[in-house]
C-alpha positions as CSV (number, residue, x, y, z in Angstrom):
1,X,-54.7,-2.5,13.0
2,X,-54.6,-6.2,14.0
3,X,-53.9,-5.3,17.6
4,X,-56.6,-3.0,17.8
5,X,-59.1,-5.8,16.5
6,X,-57.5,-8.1,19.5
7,X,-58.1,-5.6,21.9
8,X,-61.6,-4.8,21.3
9,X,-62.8,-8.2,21.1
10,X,-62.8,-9.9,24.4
11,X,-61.7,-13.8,24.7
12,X,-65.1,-15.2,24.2
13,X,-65.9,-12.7,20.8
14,X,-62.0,-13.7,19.8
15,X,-62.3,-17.5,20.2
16,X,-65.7,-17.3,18.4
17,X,-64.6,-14.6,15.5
18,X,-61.3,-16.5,14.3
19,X,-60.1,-19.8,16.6
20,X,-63.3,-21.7,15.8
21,X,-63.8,-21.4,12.0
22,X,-60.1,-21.7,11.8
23,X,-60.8,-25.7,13.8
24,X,-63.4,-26.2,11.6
25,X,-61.8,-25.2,8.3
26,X,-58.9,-27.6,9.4
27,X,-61.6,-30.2,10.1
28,X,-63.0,-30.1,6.8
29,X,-59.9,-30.3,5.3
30,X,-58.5,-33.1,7.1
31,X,-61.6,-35.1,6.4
32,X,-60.4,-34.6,2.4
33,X,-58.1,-37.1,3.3
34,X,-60.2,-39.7,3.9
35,X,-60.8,-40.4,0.0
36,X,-58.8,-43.6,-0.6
37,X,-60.7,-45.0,2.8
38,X,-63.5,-47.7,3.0
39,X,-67.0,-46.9,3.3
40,X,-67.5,-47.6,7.3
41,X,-64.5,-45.1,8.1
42,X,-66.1,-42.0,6.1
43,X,-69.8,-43.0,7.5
44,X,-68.3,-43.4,10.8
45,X,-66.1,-39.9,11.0
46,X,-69.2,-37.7,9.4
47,X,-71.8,-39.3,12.0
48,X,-68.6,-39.1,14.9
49,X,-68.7,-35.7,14.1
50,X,-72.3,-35.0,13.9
51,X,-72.8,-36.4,17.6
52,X,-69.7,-34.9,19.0
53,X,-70.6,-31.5,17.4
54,X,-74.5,-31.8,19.4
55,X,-72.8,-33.4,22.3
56,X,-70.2,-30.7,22.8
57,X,-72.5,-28.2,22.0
58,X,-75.0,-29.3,24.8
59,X,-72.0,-29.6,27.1
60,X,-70.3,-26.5,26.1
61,X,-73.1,-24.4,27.0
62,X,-73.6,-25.5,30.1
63,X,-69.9,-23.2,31.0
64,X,-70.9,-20.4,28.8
65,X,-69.1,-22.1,25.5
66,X,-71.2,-23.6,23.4
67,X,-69.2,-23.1,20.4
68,X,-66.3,-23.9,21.2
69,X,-67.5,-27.1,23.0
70,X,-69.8,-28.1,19.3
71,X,-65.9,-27.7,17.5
72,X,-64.0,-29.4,20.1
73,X,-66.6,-32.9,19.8
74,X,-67.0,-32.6,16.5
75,X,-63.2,-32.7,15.7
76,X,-62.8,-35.2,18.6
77,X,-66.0,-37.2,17.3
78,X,-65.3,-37.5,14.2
79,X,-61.6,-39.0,14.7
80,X,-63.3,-41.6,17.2
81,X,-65.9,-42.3,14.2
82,X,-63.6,-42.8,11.8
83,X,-61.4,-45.0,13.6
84,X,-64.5,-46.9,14.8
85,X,-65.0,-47.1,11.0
86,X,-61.8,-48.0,10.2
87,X,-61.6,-51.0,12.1
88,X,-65.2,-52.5,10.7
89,X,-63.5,-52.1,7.2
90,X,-60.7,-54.1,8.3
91,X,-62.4,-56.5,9.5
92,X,-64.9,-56.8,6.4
93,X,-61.7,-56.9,4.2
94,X,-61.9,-53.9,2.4
């Protein structure tokens, strides 16, 4: 039955049906890591994300993938964000 699910769905329907709510589920759940972290680092990983999703998005749909371009900045946004964060909180001691 799984094979005949594969072969129905093209690349595009395939990437959009499973691959991308799988990166986003692993998103979310890597982001529940981020409880003993400062204030700056969580700020800076949900607004990372936030801009990297719209960013991607925008970019992504210029080649026909806007989804997959909206998952791939908002996973890379948010690890920039909250290493951007990261590094305030360091520096403001906390």
């Amino acid at each position: 039955m799984g094979g005949l699910l594969i072969k129905r769905l093209n690349q595009s329907q395939l990437m959009k049906k499973l691959i991308c709510p799988s990166l986003i589920l692993i998103a979310v759940l890597s982001l529940q890591g981020c409880s003993n972290t400062g204030p700056n680092t969580k700020t800076g990983a949900v607004a990372g994300g936030a801009i990297g999703a719209l960013v991607g998005g925008v970019i992504g749909h210029q080649s026909g993938h806007g989804l997959e371009g909206a998952a791939i900045g908002a996973g890379t946004g948010a690890v920039a964000g909250g290493l951007l964060g990261s590094a305030k909180d360091d520096r403001e001691g906390q």
